[in-house]
C-alpha positions as CSV (number, residue, x, y, z in Angstrom):
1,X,118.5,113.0,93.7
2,X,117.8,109.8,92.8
3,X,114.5,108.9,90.8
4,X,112.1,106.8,93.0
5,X,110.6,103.7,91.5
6,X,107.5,101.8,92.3
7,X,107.4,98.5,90.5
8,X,104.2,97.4,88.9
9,X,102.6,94.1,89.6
10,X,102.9,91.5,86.8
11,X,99.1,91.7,85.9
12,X,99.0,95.9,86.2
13,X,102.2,96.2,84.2
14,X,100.4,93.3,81.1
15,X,97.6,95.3,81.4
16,X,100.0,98.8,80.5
17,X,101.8,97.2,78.1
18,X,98.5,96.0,75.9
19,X,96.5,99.1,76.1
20,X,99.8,100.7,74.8
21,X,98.5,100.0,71.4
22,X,95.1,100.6,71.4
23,X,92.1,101.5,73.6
24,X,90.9,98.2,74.3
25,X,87.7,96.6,76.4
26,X,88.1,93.9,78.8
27,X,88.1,91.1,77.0
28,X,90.2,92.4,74.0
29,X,92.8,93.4,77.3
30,X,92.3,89.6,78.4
31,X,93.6,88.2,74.8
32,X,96.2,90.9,74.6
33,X,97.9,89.8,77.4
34,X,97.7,85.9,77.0
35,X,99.4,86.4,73.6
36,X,101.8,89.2,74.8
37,X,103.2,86.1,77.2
38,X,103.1,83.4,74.6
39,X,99.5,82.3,77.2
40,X,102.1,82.0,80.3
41,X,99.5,84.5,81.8
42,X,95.6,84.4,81.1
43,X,93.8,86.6,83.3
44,X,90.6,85.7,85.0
45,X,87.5,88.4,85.1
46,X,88.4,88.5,88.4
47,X,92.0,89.8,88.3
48,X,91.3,91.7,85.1
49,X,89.1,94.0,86.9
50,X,90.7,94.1,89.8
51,X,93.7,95.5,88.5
52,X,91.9,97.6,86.4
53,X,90.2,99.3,89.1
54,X,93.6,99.8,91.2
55,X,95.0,101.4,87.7
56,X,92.9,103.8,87.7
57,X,92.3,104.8,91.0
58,X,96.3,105.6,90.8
59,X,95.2,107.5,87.0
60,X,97.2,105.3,85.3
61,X,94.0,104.3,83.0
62,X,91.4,105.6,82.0
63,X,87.6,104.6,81.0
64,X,85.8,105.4,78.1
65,X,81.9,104.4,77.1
66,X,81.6,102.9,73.5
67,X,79.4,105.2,71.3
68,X,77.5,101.9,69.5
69,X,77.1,99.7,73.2
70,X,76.9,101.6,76.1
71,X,77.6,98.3,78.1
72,X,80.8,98.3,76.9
73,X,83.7,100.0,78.5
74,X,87.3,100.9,77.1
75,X,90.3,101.5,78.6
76,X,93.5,103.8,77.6
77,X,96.5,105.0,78.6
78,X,96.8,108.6,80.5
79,X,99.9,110.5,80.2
80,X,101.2,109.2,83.8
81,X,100.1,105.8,82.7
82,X,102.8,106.1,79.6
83,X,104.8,107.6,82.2
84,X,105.0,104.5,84.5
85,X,104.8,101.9,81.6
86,X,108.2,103.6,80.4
87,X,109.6,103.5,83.6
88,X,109.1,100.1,84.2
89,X,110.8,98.8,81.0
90,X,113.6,101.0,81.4
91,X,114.2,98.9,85.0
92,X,113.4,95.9,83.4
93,X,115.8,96.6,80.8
94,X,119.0,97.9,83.4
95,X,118.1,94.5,85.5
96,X,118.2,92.7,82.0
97,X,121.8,94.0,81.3
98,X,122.9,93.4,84.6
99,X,121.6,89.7,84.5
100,X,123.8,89.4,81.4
101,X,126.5,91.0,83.0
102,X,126.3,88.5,85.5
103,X,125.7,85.9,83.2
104,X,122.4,85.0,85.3
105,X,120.7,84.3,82.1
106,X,122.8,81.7,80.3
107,X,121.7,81.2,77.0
108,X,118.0,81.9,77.2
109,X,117.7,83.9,73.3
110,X,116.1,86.8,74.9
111,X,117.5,90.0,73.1
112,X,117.6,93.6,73.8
């Protein structure tokens, strides 16, 4: 049987990928991801709580009140969030070969 996959959009899999490291609040999440793409993609308040709201109504996040400002909310990783992050690199990864394979690419530097 094969295992099914369900591709994360751009901004939902940035958003994985940064909290990876850290519990983070929005902001930090917002600076995270701008560097993460060398500032190809700066997320508006907008689209940062968007996403973060469809993340964790699928449990892929969590939310967690800071002990010194209540006002302040962090997010983190669950276990099925890990999960899908993994998943995801592991496709972008076999897509990655094949592009090579297929010499898609050309001589772009990017390195697995």
């Amino acid at each position: 049987m094969k295992k099914q996959y369900n591709q994360l959009p751009q901004v939902a899999f940035s958003i994985l990928l940064a909290l990876s490291l850290r519990p983070r609040h929005g902001y930090e999440i917002m600076q995270q991801v701008a560097e993460d793409s060398d500032g190809k993609l700066t997320l508006s308040p907008g689209t940062l709580y968007g996403s973060i709201k469809q993340l964790r109504e699928r449990r892929l996040i969590e939310e967690q009140t800071a002990t010194s400002d209540s006002r302040r909310r962090y997010y983190y990783l669950t276990d099925l969030g890990r999960k899908s992050l993994e998943s995801e690199l592991e496709h972008y990864e076999r897509s990655l070969i094949l592009a090579r394979k297929r010499q898609v690419l050309g001589d772009s530097g990017v390195q697995v």
